[in-house]
Backbone as a chain_set.jsonl record, in Angstrom:
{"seq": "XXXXXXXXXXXXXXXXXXXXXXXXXXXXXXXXXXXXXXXXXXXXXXXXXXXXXXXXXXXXXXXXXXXXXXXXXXXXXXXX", "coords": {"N": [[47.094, 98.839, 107.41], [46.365, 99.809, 103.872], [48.258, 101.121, 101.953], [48.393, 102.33, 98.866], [50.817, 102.492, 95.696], [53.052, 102.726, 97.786], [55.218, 101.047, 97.502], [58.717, 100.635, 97.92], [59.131, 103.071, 99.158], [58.704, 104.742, 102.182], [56.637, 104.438, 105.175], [54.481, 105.889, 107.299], [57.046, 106.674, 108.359], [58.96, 104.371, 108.644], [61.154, 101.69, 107.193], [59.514, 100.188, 104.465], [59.233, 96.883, 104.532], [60.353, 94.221, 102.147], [63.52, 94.237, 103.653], [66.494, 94.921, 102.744], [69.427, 92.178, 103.14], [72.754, 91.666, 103.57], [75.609, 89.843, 101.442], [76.586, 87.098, 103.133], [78.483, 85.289, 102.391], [79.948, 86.637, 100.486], [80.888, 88.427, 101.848], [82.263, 87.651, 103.595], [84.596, 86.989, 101.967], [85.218, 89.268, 100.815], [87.135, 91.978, 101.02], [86.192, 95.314, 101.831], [87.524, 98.664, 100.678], [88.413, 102.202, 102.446], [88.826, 103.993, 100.359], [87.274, 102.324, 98.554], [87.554, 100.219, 96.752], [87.458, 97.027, 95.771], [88.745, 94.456, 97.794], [90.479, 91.118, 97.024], [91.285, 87.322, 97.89], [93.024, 85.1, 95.985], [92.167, 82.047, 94.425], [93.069, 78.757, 95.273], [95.056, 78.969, 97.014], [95.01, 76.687, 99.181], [95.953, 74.631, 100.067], [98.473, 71.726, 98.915], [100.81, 72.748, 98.05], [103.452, 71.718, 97.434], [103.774, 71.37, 95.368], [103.717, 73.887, 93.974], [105.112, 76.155, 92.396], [107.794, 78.864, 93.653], [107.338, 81.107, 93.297], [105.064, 81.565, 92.066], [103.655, 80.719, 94.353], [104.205, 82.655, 95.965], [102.405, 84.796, 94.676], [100.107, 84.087, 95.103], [99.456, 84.448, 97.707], [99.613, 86.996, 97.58], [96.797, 89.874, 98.021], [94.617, 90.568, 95.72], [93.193, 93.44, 93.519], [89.364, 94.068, 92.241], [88.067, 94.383, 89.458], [86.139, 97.36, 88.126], [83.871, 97.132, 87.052], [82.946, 93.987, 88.326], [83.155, 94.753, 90.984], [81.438, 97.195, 91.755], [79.166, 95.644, 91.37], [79.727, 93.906, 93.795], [79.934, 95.937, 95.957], [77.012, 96.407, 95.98], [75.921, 94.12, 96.642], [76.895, 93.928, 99.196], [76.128, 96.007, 100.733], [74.129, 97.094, 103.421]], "CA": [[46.467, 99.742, 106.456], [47.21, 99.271, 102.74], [48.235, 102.423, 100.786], [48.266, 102.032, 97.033], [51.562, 103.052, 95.123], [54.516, 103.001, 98.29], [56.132, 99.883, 97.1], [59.676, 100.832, 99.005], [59.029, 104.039, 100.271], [58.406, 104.327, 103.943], [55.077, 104.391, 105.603], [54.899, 106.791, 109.058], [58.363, 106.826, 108.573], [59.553, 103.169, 108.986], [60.814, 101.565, 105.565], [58.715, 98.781, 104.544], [59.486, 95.246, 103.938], [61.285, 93.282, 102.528], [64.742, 94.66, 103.43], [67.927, 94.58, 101.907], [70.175, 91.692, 103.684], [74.156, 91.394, 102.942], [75.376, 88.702, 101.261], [77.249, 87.154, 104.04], [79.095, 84.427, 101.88], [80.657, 87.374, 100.208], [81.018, 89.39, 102.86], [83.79, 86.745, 104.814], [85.593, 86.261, 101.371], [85.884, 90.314, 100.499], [87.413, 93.484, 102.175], [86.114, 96.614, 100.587], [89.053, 99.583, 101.211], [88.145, 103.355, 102.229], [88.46, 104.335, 99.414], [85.618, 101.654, 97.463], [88.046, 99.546, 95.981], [87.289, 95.378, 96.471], [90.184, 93.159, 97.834], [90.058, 89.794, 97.368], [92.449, 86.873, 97.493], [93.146, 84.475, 94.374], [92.133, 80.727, 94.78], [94.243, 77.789, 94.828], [96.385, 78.999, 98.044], [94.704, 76.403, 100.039], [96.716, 73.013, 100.075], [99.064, 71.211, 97.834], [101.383, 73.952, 97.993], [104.657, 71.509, 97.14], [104.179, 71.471, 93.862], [103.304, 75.296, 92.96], [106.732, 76.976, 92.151], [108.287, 79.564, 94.681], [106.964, 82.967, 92.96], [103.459, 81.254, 92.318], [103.013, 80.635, 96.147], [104.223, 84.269, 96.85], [101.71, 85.383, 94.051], [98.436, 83.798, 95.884], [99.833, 84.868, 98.998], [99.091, 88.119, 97.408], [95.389, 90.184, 97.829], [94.003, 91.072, 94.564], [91.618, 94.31, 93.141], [88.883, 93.678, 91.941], [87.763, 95.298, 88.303], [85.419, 98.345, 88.688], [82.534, 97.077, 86.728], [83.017, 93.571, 88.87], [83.377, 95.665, 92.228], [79.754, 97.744, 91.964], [78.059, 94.766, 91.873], [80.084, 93.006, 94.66], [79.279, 96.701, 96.937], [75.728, 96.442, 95.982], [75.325, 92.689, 97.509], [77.031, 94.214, 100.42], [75.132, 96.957, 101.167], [72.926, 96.426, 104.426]], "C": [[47.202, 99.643, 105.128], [46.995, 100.893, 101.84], [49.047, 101.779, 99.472], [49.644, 102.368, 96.576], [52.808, 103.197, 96.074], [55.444, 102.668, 98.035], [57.465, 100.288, 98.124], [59.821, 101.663, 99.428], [58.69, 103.999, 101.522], [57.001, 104.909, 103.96], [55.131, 104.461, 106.575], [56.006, 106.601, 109.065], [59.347, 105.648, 108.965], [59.837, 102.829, 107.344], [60.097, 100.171, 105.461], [59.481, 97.466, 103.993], [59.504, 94.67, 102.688], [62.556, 94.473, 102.588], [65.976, 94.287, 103.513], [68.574, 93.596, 102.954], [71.502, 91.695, 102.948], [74.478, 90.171, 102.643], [76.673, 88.244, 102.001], [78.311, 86.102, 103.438], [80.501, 85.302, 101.719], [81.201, 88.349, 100.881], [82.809, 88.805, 103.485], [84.958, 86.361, 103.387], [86.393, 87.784, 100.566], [86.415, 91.345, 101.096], [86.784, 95.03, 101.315], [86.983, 98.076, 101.452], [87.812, 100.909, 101.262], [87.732, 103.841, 101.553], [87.269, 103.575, 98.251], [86.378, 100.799, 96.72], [87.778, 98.018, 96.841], [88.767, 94.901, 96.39], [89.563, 91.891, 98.033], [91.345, 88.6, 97.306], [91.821, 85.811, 96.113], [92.638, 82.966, 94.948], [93.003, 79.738, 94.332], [95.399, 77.541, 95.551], [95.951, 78.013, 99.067], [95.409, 75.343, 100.68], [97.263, 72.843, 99.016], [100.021, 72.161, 97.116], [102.986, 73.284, 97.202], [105.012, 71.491, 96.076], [103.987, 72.789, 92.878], [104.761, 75.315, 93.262], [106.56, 78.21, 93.471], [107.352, 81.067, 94.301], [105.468, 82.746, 92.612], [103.06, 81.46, 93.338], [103.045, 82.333, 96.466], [103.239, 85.121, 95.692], [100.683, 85.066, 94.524], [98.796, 84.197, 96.709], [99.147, 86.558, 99.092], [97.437, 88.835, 97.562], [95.17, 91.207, 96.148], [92.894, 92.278, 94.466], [90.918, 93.937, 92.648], [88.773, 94.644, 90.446], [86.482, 95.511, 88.729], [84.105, 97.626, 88.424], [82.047, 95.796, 88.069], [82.45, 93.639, 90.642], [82.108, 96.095, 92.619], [78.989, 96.829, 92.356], [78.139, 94.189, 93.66], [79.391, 94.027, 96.127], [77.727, 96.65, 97.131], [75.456, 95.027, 97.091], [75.961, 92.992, 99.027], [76.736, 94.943, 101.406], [74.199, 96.395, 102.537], [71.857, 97.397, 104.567]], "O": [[48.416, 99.439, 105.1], [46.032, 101.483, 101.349], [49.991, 101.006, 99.31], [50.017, 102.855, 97.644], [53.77, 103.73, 95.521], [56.493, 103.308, 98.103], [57.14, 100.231, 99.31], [60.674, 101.625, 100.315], [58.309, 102.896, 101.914], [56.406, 105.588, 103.123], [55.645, 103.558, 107.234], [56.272, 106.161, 110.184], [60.41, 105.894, 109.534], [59.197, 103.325, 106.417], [60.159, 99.261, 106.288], [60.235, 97.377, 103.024], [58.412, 94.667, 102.12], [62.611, 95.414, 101.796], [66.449, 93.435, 104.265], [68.345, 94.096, 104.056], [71.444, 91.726, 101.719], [73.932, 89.258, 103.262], [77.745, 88.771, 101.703], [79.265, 86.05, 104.215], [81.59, 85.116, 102.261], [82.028, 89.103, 100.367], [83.91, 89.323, 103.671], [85.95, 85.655, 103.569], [87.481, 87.79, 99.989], [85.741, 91.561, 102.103], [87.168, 95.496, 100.242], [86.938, 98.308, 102.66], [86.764, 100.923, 100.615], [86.58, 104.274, 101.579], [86.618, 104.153, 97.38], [85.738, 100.492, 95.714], [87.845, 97.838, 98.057], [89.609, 94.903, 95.492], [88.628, 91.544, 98.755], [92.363, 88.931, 96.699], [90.736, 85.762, 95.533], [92.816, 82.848, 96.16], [93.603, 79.768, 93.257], [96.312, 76.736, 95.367], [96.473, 78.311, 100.142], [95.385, 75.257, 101.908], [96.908, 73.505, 98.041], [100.052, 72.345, 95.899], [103.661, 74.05, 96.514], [106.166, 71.558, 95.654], [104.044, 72.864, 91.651], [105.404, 74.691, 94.106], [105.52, 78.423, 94.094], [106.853, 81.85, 95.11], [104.667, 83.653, 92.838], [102.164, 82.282, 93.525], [102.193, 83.028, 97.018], [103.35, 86.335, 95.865], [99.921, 86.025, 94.407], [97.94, 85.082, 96.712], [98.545, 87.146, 99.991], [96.658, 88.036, 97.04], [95.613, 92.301, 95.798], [91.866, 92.226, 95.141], [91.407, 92.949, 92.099], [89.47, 95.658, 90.416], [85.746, 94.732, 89.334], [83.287, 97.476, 89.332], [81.121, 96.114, 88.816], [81.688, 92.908, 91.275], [81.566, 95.606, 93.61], [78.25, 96.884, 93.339], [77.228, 94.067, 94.479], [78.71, 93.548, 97.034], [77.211, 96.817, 98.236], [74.852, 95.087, 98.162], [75.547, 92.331, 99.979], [76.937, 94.753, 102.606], [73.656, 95.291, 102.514], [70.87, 97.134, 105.254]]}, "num_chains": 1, "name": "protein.A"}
């Protein structure tokens, strides 16, 4: 049955189609904290480690925040 005007509201109480998927890429590469803040790590810790300096290595080693404006978006694509 086609009602006029639902677009993503629900219809008998189901929501209609298409719906939201997570984006699973981003999903396995972010953590999002309790509190709503994104962790992520830095790139570049993967190989070829003999030639970064000592306090470089222990700086990728590190997990990074993300910046807020950055962040919203990243929760939005994660949303399910």
């Amino acid at each position: 049955m086609y009602t006029a005007g639902l677009g993503a509201e629900t219809l008998h109480g189901r929501e209609s189609m298409p719906k939201m998927k997570r984006h699973k890429g981003l999903a396995k590469r972010v953590k999002v904290s309790a509190t709503g803040k994104v962790h992520y790590n830095l790139s570049g810790a993967g190989h070829l480690m003999s030639g970064k300096s000592a306090s470089r290595r222990q700086r990728l080693r590190k997990r990074n925040v993300m910046a807020k404006t950055m962040a919203a978006k990243v929760r939005r694509a994660l949303k399910t």
